[in-house]
TORPAVO-994791 format. One record per atom (N, C-alpha, C): atom name; residue in three letters; x, y, z. Coordinates in nm, 3 decimals, m for minus. Each point is the difference from the previous one (the first is absolute). Layout:
<nodes>
NODE atome residu       x       y       z
NODE    CA    ALA       X       Y       Z
...
</nodes>
This chain:
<nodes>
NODE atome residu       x       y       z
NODE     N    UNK   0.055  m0.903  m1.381
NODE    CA    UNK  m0.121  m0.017  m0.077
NODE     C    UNK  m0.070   0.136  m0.010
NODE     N    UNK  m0.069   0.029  m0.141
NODE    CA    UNK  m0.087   0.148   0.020
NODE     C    UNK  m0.095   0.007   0.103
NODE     N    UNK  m0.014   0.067   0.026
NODE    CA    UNK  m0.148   0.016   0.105
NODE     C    UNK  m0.125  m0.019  m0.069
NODE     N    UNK  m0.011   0.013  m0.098
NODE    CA    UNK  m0.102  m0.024  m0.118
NODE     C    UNK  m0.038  m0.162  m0.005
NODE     N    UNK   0.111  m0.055  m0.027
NODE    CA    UNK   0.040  m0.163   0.019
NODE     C    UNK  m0.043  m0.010   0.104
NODE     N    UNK   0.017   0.032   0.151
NODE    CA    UNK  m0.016  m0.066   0.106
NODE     C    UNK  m0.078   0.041   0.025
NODE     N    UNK  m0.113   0.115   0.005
NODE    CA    UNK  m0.142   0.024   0.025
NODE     C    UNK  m0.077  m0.140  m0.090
NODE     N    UNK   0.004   0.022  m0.105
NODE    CA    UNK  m0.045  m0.157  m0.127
NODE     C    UNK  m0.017  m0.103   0.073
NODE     N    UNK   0.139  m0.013   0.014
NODE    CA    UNK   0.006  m0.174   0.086
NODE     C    UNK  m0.050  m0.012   0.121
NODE     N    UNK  m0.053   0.118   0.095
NODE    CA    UNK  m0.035   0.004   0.121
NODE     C    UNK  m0.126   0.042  m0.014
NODE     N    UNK  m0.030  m0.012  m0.083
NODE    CA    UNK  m0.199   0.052   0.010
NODE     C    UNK   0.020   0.135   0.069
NODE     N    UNK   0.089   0.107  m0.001
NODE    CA    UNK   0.007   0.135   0.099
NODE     C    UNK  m0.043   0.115  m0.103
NODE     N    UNK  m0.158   0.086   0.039
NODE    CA    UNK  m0.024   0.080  m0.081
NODE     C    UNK   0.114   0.166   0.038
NODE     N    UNK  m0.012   0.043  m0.067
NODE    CA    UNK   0.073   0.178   0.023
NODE     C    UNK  m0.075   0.027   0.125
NODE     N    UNK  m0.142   0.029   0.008
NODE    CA    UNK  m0.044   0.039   0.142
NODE     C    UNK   0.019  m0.105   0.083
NODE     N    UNK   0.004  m0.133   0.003
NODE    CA    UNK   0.048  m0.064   0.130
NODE     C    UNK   0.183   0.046   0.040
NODE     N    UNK   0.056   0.005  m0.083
NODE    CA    UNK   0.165   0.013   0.020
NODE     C    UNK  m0.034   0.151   0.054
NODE     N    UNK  m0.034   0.075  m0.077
NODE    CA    UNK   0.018   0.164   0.108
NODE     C    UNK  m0.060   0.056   0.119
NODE     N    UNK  m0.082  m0.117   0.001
NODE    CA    UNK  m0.093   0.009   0.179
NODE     C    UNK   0.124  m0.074   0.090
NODE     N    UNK   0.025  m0.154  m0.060
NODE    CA    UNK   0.135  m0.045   0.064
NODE     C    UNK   0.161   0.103   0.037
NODE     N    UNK  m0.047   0.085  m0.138
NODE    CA    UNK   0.156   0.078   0.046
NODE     C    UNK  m0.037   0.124   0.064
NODE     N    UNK  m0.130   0.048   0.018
NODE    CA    UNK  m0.068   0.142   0.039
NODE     C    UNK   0.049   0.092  m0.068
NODE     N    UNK   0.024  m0.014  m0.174
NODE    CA    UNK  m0.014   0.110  m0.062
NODE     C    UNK  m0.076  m0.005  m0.099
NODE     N    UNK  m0.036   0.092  m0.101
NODE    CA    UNK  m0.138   0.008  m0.096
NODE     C    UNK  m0.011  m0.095  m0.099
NODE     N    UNK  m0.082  m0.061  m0.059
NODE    CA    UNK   0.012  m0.072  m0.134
NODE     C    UNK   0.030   0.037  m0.135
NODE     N    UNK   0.037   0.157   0.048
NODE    CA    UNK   0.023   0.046  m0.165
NODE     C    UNK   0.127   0.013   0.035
NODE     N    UNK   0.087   0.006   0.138
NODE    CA    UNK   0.113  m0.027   0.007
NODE     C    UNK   0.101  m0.150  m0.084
NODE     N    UNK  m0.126  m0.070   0.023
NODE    CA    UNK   0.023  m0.179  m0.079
NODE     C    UNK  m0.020   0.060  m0.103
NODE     N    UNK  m0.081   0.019  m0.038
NODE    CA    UNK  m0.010  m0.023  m0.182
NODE     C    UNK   0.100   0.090  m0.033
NODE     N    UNK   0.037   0.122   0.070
NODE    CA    UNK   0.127   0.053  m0.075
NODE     C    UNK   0.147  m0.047  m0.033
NODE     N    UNK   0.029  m0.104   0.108
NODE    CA    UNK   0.100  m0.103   0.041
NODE     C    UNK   0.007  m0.076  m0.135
NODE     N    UNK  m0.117  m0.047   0.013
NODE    CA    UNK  m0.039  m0.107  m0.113
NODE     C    UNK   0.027   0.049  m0.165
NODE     N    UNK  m0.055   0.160   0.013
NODE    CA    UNK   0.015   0.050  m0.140
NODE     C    UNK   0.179   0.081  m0.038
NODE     N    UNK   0.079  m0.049   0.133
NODE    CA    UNK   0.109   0.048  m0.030
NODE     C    UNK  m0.014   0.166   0.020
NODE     N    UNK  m0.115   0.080   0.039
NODE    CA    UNK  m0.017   0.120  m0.003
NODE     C    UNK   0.110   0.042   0.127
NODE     N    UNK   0.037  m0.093   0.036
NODE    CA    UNK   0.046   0.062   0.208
NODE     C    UNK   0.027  m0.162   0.043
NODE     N    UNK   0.118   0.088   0.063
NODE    CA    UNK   0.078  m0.128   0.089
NODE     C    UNK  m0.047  m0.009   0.114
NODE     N    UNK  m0.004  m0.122   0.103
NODE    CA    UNK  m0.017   0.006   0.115
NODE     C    UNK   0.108   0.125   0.071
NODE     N    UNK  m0.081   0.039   0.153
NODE    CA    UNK   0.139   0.085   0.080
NODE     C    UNK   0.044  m0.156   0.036
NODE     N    UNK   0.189  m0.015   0.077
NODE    CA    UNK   0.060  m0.084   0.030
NODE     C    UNK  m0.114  m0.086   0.141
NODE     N    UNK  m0.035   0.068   0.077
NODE    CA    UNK  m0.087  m0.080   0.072
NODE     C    UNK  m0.126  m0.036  m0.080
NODE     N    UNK  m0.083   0.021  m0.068
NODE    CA    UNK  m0.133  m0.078  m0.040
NODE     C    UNK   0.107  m0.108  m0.107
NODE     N    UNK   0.101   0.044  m0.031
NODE    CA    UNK   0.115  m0.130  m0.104
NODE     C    UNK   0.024  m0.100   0.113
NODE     N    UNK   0.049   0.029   0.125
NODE    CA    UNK  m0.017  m0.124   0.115
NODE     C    UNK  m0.160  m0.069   0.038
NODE     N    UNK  m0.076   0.098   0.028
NODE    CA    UNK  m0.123  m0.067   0.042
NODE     C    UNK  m0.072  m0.090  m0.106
NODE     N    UNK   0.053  m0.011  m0.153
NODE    CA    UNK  m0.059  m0.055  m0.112
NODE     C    UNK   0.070  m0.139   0.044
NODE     N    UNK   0.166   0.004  m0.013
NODE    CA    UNK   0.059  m0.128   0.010
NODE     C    UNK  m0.046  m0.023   0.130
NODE     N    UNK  m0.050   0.012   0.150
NODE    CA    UNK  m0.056  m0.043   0.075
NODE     C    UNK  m0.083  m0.055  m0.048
NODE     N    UNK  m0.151   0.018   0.022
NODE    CA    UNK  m0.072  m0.021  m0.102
NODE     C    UNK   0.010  m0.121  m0.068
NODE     N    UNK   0.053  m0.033  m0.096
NODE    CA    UNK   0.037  m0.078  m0.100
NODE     C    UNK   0.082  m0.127   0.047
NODE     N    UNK   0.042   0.033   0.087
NODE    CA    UNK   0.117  m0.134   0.080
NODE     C    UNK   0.127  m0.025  m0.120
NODE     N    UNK   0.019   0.142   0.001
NODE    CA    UNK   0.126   0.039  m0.075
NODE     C    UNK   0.036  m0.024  m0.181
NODE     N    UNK  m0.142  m0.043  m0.025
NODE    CA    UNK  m0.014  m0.066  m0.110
NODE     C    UNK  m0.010   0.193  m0.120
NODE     N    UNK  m0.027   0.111   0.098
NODE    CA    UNK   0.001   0.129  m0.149
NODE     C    UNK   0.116   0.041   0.090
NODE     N    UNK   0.092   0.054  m0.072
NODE    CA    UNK   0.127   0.063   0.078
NODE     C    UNK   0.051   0.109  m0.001
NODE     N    UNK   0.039   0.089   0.054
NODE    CA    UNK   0.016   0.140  m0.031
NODE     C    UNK   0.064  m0.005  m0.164
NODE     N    UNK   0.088  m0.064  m0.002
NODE    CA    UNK   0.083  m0.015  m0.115
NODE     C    UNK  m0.125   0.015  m0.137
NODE     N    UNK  m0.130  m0.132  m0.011
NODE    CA    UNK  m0.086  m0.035  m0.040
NODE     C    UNK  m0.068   0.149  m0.041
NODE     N    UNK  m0.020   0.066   0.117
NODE    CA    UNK  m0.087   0.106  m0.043
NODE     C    UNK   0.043   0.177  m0.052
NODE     N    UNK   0.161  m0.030   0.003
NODE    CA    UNK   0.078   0.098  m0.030
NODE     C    UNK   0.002  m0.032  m0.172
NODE     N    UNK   0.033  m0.103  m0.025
NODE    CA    UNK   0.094  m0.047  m0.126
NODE     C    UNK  m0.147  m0.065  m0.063
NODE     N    UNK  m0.113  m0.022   0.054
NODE    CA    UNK  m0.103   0.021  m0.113
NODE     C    UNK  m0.047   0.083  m0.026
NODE     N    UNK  m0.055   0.123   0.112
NODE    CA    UNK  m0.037   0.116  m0.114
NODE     C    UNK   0.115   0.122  m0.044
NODE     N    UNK   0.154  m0.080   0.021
NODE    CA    UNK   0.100   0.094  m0.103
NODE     C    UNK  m0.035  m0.067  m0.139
NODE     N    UNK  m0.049  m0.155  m0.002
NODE    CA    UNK  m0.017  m0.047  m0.148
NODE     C    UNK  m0.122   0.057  m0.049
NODE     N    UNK  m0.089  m0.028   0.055
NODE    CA    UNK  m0.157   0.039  m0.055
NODE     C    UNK   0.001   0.205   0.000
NODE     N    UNK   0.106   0.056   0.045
NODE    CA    UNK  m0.010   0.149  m0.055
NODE     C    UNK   0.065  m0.004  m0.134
NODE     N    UNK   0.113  m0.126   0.003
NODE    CA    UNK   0.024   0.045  m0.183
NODE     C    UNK  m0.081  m0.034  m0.093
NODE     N    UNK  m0.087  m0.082   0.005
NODE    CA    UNK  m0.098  m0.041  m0.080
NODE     C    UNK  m0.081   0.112  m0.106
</nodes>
């Protein structure tokens, strides 16, 4: 699922998820804007997080789509 999707469905704002992951919120919104990939660990601590529901896979292969846009 996007992380976009699962913040939505989880009532989870950008600053609650990057206090949860202890990195910045413009780190999220960059995620979000496809600007920057997670590093491979904040890509685990998301599917933690999430109860496996955003997946590394999820956050690789959506912002390779949302950069061709």
């Amino acid at each position: 699922m996007p992380l976009e999707e699962w913040m939505a469905l989880t009532a989870t704002s950008q600053g609650q998820l990057a206090r949860h992951l202890g990195i910045t919120q413009t780190a999220i919104s960059r995620y979000l804007s496809g600007q920057r990939i997670p590093r491979p660990s904040v890509m685990l601590d998301i599917y933690e997080v999430s109860d496996g529901d955003v997946s590394p896979d999820d956050l690789v292969l959506g912002q390779t789509i949302k950069g061709r846009k």
